[in-house]
C-alpha positions in Angstrom: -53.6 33.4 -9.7 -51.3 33.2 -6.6 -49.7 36.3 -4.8 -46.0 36.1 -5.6 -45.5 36.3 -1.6 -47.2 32.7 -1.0 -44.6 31.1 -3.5 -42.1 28.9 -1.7 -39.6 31.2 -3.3 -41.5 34.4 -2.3 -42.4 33.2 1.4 -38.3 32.3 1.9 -37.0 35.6 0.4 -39.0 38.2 2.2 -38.2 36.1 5.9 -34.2 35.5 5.3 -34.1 39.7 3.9 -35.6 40.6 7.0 -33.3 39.1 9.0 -30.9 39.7 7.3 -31.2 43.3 6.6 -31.2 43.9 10.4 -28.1 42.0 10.8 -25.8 43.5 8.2 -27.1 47.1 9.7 -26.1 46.6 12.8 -22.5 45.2 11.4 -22.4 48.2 9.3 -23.2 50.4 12.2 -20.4 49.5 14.4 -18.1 49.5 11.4 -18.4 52.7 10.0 -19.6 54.8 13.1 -16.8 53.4 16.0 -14.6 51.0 14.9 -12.6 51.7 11.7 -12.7 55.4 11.8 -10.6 55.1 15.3 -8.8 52.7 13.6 -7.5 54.7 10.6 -7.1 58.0 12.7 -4.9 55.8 15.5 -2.7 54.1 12.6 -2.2 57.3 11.2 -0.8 58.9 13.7 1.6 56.1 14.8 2.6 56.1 11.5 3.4 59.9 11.3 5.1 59.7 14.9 8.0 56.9 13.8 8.6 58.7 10.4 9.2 61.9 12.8 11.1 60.2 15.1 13.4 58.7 12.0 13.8 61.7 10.5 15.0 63.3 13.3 17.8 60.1 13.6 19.0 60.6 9.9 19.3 64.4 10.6 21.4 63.8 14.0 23.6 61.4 11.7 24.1 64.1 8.9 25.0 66.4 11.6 27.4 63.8 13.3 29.0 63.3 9.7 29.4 67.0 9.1 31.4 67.4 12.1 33.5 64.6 10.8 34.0 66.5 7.9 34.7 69.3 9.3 37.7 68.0 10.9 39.5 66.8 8.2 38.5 69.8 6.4 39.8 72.5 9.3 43.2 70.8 9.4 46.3 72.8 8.7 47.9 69.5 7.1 44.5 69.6 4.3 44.8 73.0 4.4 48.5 72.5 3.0 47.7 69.0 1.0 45.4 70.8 -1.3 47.6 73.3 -2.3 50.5 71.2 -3.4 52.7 70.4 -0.3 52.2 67.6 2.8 53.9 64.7 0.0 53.0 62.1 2.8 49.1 63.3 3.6 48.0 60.7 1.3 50.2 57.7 2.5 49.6 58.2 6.1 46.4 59.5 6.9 44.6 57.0 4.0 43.8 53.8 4.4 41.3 50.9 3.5 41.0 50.0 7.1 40.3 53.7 8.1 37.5 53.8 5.8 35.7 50.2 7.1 36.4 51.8 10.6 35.0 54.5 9.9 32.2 53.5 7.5 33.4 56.5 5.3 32.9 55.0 1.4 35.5 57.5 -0.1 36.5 61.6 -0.1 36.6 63.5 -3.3 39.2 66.6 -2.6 39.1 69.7 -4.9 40.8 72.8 -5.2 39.4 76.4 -5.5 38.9 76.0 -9.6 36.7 73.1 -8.3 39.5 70.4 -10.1 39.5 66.9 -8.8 43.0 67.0 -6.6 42.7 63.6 -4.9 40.4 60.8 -4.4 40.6 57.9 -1.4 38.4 55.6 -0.7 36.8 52.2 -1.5 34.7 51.1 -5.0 31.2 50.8 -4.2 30.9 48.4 -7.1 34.1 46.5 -7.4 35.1 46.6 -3.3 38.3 47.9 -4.6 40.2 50.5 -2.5 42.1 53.1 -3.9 44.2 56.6 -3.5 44.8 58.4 -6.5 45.9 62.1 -7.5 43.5 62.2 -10.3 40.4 60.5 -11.5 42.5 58.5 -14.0 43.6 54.9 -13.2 42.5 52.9 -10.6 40.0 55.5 -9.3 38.1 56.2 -12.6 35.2 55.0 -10.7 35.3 58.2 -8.7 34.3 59.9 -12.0 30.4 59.6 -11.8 30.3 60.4 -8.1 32.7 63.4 -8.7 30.8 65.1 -11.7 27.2 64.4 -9.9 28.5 66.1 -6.8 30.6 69.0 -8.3 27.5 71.1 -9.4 27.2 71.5 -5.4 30.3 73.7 -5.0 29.6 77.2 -4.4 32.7 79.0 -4.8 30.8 82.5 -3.7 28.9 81.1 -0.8 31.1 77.8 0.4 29.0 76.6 3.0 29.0 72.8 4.9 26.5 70.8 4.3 25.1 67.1 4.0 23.2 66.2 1.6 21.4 62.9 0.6 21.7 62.0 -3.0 20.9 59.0 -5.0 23.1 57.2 -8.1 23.7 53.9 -9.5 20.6 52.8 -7.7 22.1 53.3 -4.3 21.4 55.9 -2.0 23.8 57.7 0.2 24.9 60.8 2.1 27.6 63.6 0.7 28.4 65.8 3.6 30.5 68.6 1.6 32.5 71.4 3.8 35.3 73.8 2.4 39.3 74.0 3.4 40.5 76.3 5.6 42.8 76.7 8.6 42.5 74.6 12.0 41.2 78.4 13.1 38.9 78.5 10.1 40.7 81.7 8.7 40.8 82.1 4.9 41.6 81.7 2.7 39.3 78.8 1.6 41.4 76.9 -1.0 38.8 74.3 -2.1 36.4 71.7 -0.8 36.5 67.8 0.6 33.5 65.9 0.2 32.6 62.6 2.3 30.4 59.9 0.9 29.3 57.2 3.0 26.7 54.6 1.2 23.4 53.7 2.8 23.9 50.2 2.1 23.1 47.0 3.9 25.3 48.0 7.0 23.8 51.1 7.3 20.7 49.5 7.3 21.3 47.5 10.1 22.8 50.0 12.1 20.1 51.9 11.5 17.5 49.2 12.7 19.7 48.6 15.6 19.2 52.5 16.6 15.6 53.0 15.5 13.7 49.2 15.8 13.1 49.9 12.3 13.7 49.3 9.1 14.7 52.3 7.5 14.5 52.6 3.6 15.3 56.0 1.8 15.0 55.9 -2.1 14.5 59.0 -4.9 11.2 59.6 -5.9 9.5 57.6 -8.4 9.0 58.7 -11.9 5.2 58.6 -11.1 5.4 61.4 -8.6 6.2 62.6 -5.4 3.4 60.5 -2.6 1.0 63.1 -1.3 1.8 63.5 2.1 2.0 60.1 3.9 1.2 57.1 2.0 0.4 53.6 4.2 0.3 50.2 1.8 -0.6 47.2 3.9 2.1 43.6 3.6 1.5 40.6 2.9 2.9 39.9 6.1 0.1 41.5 8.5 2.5 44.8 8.4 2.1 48.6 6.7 4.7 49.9 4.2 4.5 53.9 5.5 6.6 56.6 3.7 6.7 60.3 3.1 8.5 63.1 1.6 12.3 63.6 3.3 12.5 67.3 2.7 16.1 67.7 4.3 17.9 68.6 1.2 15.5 71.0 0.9 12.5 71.0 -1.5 15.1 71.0 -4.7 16.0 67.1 -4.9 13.9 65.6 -1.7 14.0 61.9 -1.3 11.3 59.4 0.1 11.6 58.1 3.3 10.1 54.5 4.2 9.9 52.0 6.8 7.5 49.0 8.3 5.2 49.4 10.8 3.2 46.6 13.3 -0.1 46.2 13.0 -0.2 46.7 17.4 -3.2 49.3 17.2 -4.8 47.8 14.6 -5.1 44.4 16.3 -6.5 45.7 19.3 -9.1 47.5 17.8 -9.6 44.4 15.5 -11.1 43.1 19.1 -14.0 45.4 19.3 -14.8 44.1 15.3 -14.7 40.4 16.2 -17.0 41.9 19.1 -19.6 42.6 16.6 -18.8 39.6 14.3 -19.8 37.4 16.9 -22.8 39.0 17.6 -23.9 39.2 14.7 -22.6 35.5 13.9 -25.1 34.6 17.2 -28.1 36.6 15.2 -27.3 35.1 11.6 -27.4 31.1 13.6 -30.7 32.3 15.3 -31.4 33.1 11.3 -30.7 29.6 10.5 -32.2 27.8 12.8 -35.6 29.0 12.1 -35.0 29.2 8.6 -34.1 25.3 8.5 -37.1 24.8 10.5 -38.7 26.5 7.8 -36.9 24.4 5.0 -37.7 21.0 7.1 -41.5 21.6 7.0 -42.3 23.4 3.4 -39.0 22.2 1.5 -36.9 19.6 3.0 -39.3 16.4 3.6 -40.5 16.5 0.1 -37.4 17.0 -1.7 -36.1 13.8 0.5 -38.9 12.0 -1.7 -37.5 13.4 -5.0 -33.8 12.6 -3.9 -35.1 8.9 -3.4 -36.3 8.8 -6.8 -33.2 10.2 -7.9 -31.1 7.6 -6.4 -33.2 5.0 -8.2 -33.2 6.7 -11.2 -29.2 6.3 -10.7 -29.2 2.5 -9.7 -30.7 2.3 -13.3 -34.5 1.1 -12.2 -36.4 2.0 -15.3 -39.8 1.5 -13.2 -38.7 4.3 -10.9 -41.3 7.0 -10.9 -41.4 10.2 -8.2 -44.4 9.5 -5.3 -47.9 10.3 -6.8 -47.9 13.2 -4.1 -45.0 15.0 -5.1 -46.7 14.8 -8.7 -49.7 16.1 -8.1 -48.5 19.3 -5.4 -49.3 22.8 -7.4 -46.2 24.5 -5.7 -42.5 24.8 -7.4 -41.8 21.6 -6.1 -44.4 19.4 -7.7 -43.4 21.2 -11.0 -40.1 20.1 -10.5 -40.9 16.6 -9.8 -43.1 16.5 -13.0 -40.2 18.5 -15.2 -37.5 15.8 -13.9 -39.7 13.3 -14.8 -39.9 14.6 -18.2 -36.3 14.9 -18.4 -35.3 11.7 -17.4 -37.7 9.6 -19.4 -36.2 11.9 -22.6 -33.0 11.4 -20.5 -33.0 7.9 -21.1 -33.9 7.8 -24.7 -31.4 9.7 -25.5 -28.6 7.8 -24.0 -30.4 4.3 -26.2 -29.7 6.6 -29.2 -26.2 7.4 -28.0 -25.4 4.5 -26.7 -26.5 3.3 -30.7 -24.3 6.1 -32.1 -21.2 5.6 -30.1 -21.2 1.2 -31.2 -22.1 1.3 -34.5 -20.3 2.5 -37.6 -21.4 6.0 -39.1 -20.9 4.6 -42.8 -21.5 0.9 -42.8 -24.2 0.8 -39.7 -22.1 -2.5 -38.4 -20.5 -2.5 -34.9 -17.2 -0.1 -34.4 -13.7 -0.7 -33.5 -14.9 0.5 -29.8 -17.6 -2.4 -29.4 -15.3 -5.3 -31.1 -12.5 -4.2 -28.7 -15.0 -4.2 -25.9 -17.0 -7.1 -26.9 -14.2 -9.2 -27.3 -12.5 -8.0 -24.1 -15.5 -9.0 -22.1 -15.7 -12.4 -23.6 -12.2 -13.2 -22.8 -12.6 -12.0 -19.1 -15.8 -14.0 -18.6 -14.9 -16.7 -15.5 -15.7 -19.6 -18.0 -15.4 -17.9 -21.7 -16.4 -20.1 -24.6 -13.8 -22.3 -25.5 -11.9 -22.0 -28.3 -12.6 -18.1 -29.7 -11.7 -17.7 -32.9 -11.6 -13.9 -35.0 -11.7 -13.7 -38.7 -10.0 -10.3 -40.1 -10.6 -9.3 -44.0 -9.2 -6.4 -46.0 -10.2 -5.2 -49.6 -7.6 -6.1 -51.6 -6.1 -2.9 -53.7 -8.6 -0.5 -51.8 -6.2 2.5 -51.8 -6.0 2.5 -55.8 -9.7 2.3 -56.0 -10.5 4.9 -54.0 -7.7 6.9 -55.7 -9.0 6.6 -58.8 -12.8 6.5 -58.5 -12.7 8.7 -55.4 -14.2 8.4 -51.8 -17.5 9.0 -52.5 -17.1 5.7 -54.9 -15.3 4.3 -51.9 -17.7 4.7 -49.3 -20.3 2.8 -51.9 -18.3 -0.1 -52.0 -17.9 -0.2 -48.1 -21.7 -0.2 -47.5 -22.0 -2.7 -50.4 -19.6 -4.7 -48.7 -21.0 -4.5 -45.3 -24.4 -5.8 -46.5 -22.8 -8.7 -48.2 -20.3 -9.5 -45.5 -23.7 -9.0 -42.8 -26.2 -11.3 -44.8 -23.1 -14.0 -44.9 -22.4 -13.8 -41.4 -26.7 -14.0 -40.8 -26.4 -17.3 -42.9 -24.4 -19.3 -40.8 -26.2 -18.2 -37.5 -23.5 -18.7 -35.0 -24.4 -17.8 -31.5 -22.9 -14.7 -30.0 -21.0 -14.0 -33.3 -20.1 -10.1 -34.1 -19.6 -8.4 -37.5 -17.7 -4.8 -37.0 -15.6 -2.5 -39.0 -12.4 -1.9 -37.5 -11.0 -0.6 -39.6 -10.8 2.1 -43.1 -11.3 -0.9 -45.1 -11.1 -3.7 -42.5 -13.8 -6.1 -41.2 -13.5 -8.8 -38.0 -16.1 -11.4 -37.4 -15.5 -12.5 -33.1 -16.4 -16.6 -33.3 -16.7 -17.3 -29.5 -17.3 -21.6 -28.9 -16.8 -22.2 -32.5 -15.2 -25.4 -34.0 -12.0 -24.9 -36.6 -14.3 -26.0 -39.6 -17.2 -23.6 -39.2 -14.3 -21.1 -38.8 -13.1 -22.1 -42.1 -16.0 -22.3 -43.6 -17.1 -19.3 -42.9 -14.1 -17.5 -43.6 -14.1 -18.7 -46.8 -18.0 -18.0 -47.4 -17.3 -14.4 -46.7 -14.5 -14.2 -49.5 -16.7 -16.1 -52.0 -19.3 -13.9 -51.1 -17.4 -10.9 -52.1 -15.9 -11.7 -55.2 -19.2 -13.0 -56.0 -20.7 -9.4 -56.2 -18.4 -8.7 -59.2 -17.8 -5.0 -58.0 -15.6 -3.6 -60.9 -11.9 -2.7 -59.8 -10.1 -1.9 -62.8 -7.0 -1.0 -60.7 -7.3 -5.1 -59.6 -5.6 -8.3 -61.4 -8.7 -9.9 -61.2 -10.7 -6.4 -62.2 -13.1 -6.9 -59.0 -13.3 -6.0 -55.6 -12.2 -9.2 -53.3 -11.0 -9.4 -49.7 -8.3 -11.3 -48.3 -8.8 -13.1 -45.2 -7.0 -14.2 -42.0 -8.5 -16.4 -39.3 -6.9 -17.7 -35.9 -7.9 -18.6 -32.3 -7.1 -19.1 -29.4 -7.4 -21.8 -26.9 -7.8 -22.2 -22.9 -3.8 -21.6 -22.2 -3.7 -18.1 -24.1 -7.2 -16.1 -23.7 -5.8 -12.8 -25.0 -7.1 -10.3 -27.3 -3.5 -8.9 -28.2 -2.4 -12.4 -29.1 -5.6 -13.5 -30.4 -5.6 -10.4 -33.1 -1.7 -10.5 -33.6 -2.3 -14.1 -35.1 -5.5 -13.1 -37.5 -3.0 -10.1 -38.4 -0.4 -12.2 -39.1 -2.6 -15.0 -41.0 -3.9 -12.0 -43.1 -0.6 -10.8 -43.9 0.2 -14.0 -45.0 -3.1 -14.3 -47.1 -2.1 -11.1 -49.0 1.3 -12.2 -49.5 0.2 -15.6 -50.9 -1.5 -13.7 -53.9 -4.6 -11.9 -51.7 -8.5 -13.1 -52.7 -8.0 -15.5 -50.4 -8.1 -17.0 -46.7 -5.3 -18.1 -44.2 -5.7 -19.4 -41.1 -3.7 -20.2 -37.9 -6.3 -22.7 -35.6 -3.7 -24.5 -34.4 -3.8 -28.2 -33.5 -7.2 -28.2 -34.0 -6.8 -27.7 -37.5 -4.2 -29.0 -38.7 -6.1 -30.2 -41.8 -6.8 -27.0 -42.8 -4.6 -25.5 -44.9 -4.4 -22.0 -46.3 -6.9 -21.9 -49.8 -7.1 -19.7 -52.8 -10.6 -19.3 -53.9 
């Protein structure tokens, strides 16, 4: 017995894993000892650099906004407004266009029993503006913000602050400082709280600043991310984001934003590096290993894909070369196993073939080769002129298979078949075909036959049946009989449609004449004939 190594199969594994194996190292090599691990470490640390740097941008704006706050706040004219007086604060310092200007969303102002006093500002959801002494009214939306933010009053310790909060899927900031004097004397007699959303605008102002786009959401239900998270894009960027701890470690939010792929690219230069070397080693690979193919493999599986393509072009003499036969490799067993399978190959397309134009129950042709055989007759360049097609049905079929059953009825058919078979035998006329097309229909195609044999065949076939004297008690005439149409059609209207809408229309005539017997429609050529009862 061979060594497995001298096999065709053996001799072209153990060559292409060399090869290969000393490729892939080397790819694997560069990968994992210089190029990714730089790669990582130098994304990385862009990454935590422009989080920093935005982080330190949204803290300078919190800062800005808490002076802001402060001055409206430390204003004797507040100072008076929330305890009762200044009647015209409201009217002349509030207005919608102050709060576009100054991209404030809306002040909450309460008193020292932490009471809702006043709210200005614009609806976040309805774009509404409003100034109200209460949260009743047309500033009833200011009842969420007020009882999410009112929790931050310290009455004992009021100190300024902005914070960044999160509600009705929006996040924004809520820079809070108490009331006092223009000097800052006391005493403090309540709070004013600034909200300005961190909505589309901000957004943009915000990429305008930074270069980037800036995204600060809560964190998800699934947990806070472990330090900093990177997802690549679909679009070739990195989603980075990271714990925004400026509230504290009490609520923190996550802060988010979309990085370039700069680094990465470059380094992606030293990987193509290697890919193209080792692309240059894996064609060096190929080439010898098609030279391989060409001399051990190749040529003789050309001589097997010749006999294939014969075998396609239907030549049942084709046979693989003698050589190819008698080689004791894998190749010559495969050329003697396809031989095998082709040669059973073929018989078994002769039995289906059989089985696909031939009725299961009656063994005459089917629907399929009537429709075919009668298709290809009419689109012959000179068909046989006239062709004529006799159609018969059992007459009161339906009641005797409802009452004897279908086994009964499936007797009867393959009775019939014979009968209707040995008739058609009889008259022995050339190219003539017998098929069920039917559940109890038959069709005889006449091609080149003359009106009178048509006739006279047609009405051999129904003597023939009633002649067998199968019992039909559900009958008038207490038999089985068929009823027959027969038509054709000459050189002006080769059709199959028309030719079978006239048999169908003869045999519906036939039936309604009193069935058990035969109608025809030959046209001038038969003029003589008229239809007969038998």
């Amino acid at each position: 017995m061979r060594s497995a190594f001298f096999t065709l199969r053996g001799r072209f594994l153990m060559s292409l894993l060399a090869l290969l194996i000393a490729a892939m190292l080397a790819l694997v090599l560069i990968g994992s000892l210089v190029v990714y691990p730089a790669m990582i470490d130098e994304e990385r640390a862009q990454s935590a650099n422009e989080l920093a740097r935005l982080e330190r941008t949204i803290e300078t704006e919190m800062h800005a906004l808490l002076l802001t706050a402060k001055d409206w706040a430390t204003w004797d004219d507040t100072y008076a407004f929330i305890q009762g007086g200044g009647d015209d604060y409201a009217d002349s310092n509030f207005s919608r266009n102050m709060f576009e200007d100054l991209d404030y969303q809306f002040m909450l102002f309460f008193d020292r029993q932490k009471h809702l006093r006043w709210v200005a500002g614009i609806d976040p959801a309805s774009g509404q503006y409003g100034s109200c002494p209460d949260q009743e009214g047309p500033c009833g939306w200011a009842n969420s913000y007020a009882d999410r933010l009112k929790p931050l009053l310290d009455s004992t310790q009021p100190l300024a602050s902005t914070r960044l909060e999160y509600q009705q899927d929006q996040s924004y900031y809520a820079t809070i400082h108490p009331i006092l004097r223009t000097d800052e004397s006391g005493p403090m007699q309540g709070w004013l709280i600034q909200v300005q959303l961190l909505d589309g605008k901000w957004r943009e102002q915000m990429a305008a600043q930074t270069g980037r786009e800036v995204d600060i959401s809560p964190v998800p239900s699934s947990g806070p991310p472990s330090g900093l998270q990177i997802t690549p894009t679909d679009d070739g960027r990195i989603h980075v984001e990271k714990i925004l701890t400026l509230n504290g470690y009490d609520e923190p939010m996550v802060l988010g934003t979309y990085l370039t792929r700069d680094a990465f690219l470059e380094r992606m230069a030293t990987v193509r590096y290697a890919q193209w070397w080792t692309a240059g080693l894996l064609l060096t690979v190929i080439v010898f290993v098609l030279l391989l193919l060409e001399i051990v493999v190749l040529r003789p599986l050309r001589q097997l894909a010749l006999f294939t393509q014969q075998v396609k072009q239907d030549n049942a003499d084709a046979e693989p070369p003698e050589r190819l036969l008698n080689r004791q490799d894998e190749i010559g067993a495969l050329s003697r196993e396809f031989l095998h399978l082709i040669q059973h190959q073929r018989h078994r397309t002769s039995q289906l073939l059989n089985l696909s134009q031939t009725d299961h129950l009656t063994g005459l042709a089917n629907r399929r080769l009537f429709d075919e055989q009668l298709t290809a007759l009419m689109s012959e360049p000179q068909p046989p002129i006239p062709v004529a097609c006799i159609l018969l049905d059992i007459d009161y079929f339906k009641r005797y298979n409802d009452f004897l059953g279908h086994p009964a009825g499936d007797q009867c058919l393959t009775r019939l078949a014979e009968c209707l078979q040995q008739t058609v035998r009889h008259h022995a006329i050339e190219r003539s075909l017998l098929a069920r097309v039917g559940g109890e229909e038959f069709a005889v195609i006449l091609p080149g036959t003359s009106p009178t044999a048509i006739i006279k065949l047609a009405n051999a076939l129904c003597i023939a049946v009633s002649r067998m004297t199968l019992q039909n008690d559900k009958a008038p005439l207490g038999i089985i009989t068929v009823s027959v149409g027969a038509a054709i059609c000459t050189t002006d209207e080769l059709s199959p449609s028309i030719l079978l809408a006239r048999c169908d229309a003869a045999l519906y005539r036939a039936k309604q004449q009193g069935r058990n017997r035969v109608a025809s429609d030959l046209g001038k050529a038969s003029r003589s004939h008229a239809d007969e009862r038998l």
